[in-house]
C-alpha positions in Angstrom: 64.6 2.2 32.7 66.0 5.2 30.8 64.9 5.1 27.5 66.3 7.2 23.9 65.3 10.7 23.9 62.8 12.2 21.2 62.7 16.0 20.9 58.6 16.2 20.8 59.0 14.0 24.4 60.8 17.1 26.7 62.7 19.7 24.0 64.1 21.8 27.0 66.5 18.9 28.1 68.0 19.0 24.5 70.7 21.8 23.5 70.9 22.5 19.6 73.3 24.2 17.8 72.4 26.2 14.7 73.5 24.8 11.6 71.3 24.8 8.2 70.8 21.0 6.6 72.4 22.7 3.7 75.6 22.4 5.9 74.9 18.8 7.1 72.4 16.5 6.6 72.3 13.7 9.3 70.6 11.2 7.8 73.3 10.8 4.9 76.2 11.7 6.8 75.9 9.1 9.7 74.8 6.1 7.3 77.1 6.6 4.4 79.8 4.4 5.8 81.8 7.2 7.7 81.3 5.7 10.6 79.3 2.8 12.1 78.3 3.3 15.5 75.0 5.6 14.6 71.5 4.3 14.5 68.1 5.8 13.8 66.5 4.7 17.3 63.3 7.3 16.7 62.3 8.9 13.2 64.7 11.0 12.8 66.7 11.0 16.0 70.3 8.8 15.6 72.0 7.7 18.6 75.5 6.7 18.8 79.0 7.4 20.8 81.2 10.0 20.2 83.6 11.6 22.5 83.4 8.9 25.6 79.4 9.7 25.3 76.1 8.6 24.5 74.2 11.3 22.2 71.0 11.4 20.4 71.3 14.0 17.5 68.3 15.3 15.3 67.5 18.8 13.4 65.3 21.2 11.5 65.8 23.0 8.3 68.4 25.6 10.4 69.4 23.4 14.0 70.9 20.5 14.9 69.4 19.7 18.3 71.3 16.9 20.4 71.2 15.1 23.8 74.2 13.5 25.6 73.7 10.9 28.1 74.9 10.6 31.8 77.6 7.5 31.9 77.0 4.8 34.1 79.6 6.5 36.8 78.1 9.9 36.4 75.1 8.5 37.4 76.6 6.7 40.5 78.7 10.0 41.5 75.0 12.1 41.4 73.6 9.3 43.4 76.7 9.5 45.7 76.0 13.3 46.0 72.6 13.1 46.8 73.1 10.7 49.8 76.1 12.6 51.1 73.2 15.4 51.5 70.7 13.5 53.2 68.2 13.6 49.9 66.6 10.5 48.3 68.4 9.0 45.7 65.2 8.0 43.8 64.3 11.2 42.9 67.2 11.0 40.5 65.0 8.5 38.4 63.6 9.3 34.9 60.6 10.9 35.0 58.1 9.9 32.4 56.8 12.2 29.9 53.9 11.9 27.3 54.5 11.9 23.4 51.7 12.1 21.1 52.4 11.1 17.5 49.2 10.8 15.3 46.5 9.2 17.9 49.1 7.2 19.2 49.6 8.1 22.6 53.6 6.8 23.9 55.0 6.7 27.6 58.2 7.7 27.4 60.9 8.2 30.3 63.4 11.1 30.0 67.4 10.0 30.9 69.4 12.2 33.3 71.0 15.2 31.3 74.1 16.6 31.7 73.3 20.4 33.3 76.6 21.9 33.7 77.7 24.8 31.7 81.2 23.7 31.6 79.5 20.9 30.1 77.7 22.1 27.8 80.6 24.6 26.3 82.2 21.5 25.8 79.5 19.4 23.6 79.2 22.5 21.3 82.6 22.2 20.9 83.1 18.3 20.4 80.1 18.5 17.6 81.4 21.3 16.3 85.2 19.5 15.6 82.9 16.0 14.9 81.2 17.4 12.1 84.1 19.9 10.8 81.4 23.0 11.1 84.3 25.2 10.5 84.5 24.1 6.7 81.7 26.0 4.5 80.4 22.9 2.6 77.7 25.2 1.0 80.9 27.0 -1.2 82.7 24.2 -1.5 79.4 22.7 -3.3 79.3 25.6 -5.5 82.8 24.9 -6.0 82.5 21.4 -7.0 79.3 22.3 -9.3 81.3 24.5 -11.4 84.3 22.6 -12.3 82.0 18.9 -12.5 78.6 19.2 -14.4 77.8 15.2 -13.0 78.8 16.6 -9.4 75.9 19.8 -9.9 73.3 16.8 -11.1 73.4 15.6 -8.0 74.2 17.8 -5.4 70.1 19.3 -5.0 69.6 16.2 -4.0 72.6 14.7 -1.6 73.4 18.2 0.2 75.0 18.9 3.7 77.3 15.2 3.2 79.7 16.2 5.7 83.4 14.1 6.4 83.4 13.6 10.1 86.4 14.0 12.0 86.9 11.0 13.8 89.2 9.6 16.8 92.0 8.1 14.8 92.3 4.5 16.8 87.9 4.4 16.4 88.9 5.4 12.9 91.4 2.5 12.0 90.0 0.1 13.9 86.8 0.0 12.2 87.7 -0.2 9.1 90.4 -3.2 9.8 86.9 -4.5 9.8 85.9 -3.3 6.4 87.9 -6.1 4.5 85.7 -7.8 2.1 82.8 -6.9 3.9 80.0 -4.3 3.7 78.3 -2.2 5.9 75.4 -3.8 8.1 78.1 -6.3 8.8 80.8 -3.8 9.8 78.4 -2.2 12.4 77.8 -5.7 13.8 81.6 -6.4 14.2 82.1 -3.0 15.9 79.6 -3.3 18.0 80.8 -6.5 19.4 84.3 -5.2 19.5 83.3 -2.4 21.8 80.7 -4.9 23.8 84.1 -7.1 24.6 86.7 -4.6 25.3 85.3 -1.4 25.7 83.6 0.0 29.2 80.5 0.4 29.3 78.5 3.9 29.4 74.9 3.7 29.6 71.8 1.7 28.8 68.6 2.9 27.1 66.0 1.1 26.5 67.0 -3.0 25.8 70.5 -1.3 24.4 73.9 -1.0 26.1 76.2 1.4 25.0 80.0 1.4 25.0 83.4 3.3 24.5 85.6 2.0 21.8 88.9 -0.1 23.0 91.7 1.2 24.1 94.7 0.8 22.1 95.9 -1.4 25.4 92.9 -3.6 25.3 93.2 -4.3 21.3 96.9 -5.3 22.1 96.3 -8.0 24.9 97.4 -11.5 23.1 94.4 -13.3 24.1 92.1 -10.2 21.9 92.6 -12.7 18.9 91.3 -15.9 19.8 88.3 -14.0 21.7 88.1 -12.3 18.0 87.5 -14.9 16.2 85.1 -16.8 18.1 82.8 -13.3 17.8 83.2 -13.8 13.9 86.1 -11.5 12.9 87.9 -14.2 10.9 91.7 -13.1 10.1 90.5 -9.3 10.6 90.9 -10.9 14.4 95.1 -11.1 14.0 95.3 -7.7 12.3 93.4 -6.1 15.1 95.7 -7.4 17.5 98.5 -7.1 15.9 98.1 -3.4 14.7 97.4 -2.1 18.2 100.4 -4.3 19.5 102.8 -2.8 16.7 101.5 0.8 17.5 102.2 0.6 21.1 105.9 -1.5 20.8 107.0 0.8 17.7 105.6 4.4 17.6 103.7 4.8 21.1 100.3 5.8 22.4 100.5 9.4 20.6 101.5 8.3 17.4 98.4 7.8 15.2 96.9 11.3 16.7 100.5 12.7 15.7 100.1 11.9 11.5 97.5 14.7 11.4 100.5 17.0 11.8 102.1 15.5 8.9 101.6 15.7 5.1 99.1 13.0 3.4 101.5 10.8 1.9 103.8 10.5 5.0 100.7 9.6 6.8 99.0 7.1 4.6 102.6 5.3 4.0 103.3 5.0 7.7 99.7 3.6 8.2 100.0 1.3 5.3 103.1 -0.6 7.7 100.3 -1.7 9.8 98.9 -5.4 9.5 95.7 -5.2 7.5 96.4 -1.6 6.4 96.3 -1.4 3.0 96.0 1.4 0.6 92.3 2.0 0.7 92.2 1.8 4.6 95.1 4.0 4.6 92.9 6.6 2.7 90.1 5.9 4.5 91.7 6.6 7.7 93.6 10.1 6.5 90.5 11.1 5.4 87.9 10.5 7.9 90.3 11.0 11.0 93.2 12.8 9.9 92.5 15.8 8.5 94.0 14.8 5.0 90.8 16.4 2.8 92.7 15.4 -0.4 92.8 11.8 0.2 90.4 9.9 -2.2 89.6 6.2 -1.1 89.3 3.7 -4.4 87.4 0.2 -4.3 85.4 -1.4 -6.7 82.8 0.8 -6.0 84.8 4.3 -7.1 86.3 2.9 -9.6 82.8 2.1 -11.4 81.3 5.4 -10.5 84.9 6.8 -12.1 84.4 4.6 -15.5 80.6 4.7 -15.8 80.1 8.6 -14.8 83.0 10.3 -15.9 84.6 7.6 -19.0 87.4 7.2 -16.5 89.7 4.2 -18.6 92.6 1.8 -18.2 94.9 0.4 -20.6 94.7 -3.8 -21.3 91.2 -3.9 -20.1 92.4 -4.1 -16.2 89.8 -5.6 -13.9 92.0 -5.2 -10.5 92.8 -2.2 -8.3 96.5 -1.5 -8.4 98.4 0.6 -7.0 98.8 3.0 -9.8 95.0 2.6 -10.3 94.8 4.0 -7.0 96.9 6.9 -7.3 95.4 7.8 -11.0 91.9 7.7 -9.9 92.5 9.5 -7.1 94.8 12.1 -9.0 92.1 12.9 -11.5 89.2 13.4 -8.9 92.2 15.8 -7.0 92.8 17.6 -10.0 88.7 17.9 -10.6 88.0 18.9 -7.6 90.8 20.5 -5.9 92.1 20.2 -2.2 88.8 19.0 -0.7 88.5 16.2 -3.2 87.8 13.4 -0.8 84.7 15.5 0.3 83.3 15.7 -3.1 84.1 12.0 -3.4 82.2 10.5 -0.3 78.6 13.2 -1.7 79.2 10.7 -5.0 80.1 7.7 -3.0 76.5 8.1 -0.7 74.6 9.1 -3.9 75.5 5.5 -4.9 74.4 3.7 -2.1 71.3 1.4 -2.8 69.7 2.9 0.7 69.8 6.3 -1.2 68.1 5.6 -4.3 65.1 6.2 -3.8 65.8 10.1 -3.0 66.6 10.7 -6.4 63.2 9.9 -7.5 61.4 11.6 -4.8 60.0 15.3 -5.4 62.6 17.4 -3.7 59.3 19.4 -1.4 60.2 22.9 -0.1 58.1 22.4 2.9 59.2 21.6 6.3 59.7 17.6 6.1 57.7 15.0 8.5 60.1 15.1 11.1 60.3 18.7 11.4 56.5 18.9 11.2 56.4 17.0 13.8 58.5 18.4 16.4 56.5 21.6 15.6 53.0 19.8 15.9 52.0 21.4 19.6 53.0 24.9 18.4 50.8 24.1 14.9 48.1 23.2 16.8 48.3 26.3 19.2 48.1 28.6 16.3 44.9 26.9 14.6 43.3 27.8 17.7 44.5 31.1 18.1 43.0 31.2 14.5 40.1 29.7 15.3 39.3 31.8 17.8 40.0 35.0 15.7 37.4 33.6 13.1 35.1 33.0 15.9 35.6 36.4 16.9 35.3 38.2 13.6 32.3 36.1 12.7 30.4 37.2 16.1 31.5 41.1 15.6 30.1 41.0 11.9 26.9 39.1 13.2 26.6 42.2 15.6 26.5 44.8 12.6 24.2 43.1 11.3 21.8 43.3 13.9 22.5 46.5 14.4 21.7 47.7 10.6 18.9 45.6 10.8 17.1 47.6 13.9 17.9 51.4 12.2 
């Protein structure tokens, strides 16, 4: 059985890609409520679909280091190939490998990469768009600092949060789900959603991967019955009903198409859609679209707006309107410029309870534990180079002294 990949288990069947944590920080960006189909399988390592593909992703201070997965049909064509050749098909199996962490001693098996170079060009370039690498977050940190004293009392701590640059129907989909919900629940309900309509790609370990639906599949009129016996209550009938209105009214293009347009255009045109409301909307311009100025208000912005930067409201309001909405997000626009729904999501994942605890942690300029240790075997080969030099030394000087000794 193939199982998730670990780095220290077989580090030349990974690629990386050089990027400083500065510049993105997985463990933030992938839990923050972006996106909710990543999970920390190994310390350190998050697995998750991107693309049509199953990937492992982890890094060091200056790489990002990831592992994509053979689908199930990739597996079967290679198979296919091997037979057409006269060779044993079973030598296509996972080898196992040894992984040493501490005394613990792990057998682990090592799934079938994908070798091509045409390949391979093309993951650099699907992480590269996925993460936005083409956007210095380093200056726009610096940026941020300068105008927002709160924003710089943070940002040591909380660096390299990235906006990902999703698939739009992944995008809008998911957060149909959000709706009075919160996060550990969300990845459940996706999960399931892609379990029932999506195909699968590959199993590792007890866990089955998936591609998200198709627009197609999310439109068939028995999606929202099956729905709501997985647990989607009335998020079931705007599922369904989105992706039917999509396809009847604007076609398969069409929510790919509002990243041409300007941000209101898109968010209004996205707010038609059943379930779509204004925070969704923004959600979706932001974290698919390519609209960097949208700001996304709940409950939860709205406090960090009152309680971190006096933010107020006239009459004591206690609900988000509409022209809440569009103030809050007007004055964290005219704060912190065009990007402003980057800055917002570093202060959003700051808030998190699961983040806490970094702000009281010593921020150590060392390599951290999971860097250390993927470099453990080269650690250990220098201590006995050193060892050996001492050994060395110690001899020669022992020598010298014998030979003073007999003049």
């Amino acid at each position: 059985m193939a199982k998730h990949a670990v780095l220290s288990c077989g580090a030349k069947m990974w690629k990386s890609l050089a990027c400083k944590k500065s510049e993105l920080r997985l463990d933030l960006t992938l839990a923050c409520g972006q996106t909710f189909r990543w999970k920390e399988t190994a310390e350190c390592h998050w697995t998750g679909v991107m693309g049509g593909r199953v990937w492992t992703l982890t890094q060091t201070d200056d790489t990002v280091w990831y592992y994509v997965y053979n689908t199930h049909e990739e597996q079967r064509e290679k198979r296919d190939r091997v037979r057409g050749a006269g060779g044993d098909p079973s030598q296509l199996e996972n080898k196992p490998c040894k992984s040493f962490k501490g005394a613990v001693r792990k057998i682990e098996e090592e799934p079938l990469p994908v070798t091509a170079l045409k390949n391979t060009e093309e993951e650099e370039e699907l992480l590269r768009d996925y993460f936005q690498l083409n956007v210095q977050l380093g200056d726009l940190y610096k940026e941020w600092g300068a105008a927002d004293p709160h924003f710089k009392g943070i940002a040591d701590i909380f660096t390299g949060v990235r906006m990902l640059r999703q698939d739009p129907t992944e995008c809008l989909f998911s957060f149909i789900c959000t709706s009075n919900n919160h996060i550990s629940r969300i990845q459940g309900m996706v999960e399931r959603l892609c379990q029932t309509l999506g195909a699968p790609l590959c199993k590792l370990d007890q866990t089955s991967y998936y591609s998200f639906p198709t627009l197609a599949s999310l439109a068939d009129n028995n999606v929202e019955a099956c729905l709501r016996d997985l647990g989607f209550g009335y998020r079931a009938r705007f599922l369904q009903q989105s992706a039917k209105q999509i396809l009847e009214t604007h076609g398969l293009h069409w929510l790919d198409g509002l990243r041409n347009v300007p941000y209101s255009q898109a968010r209004d045109e996205l707010r038609t859609l059943p379930g779509v409301g204004t925070k969704v909307a923004d959600c979706v311009c932001l974290m698919s679209l390519d609209k960097a100025e949208a700001v996304p208000i709940d409950t939860h912005v709205w406090q960090i707006a009152k309680r971190d930067y006096n933010f107020t409201t006239v009459n004591g309001q206690k609900s988000i309107t509409e022209k809440l909405h569009r103030d809050i997000g007007d004055f964290f626009r005219k704060l912190w410029g065009p990007y402003a729904g980057w800055a917002h999501s570093v202060l959003f994942c700051a808030d998190l309870k699961k983040f806490q605890k970094l702000k009281e942690m010593p921020q150590p300029k060392k390599e951290d534990s999971c860097e250390g240790e993927m470099r453990l075997a080269g650690k250990k080969t220098k201590i006995k180079t050193e060892t050996n030099e001492t050994v060395k030394k110690t001899k020669t000087k022992s020598a010298c002294k014998k030979a003073k000794m007999s003049i």
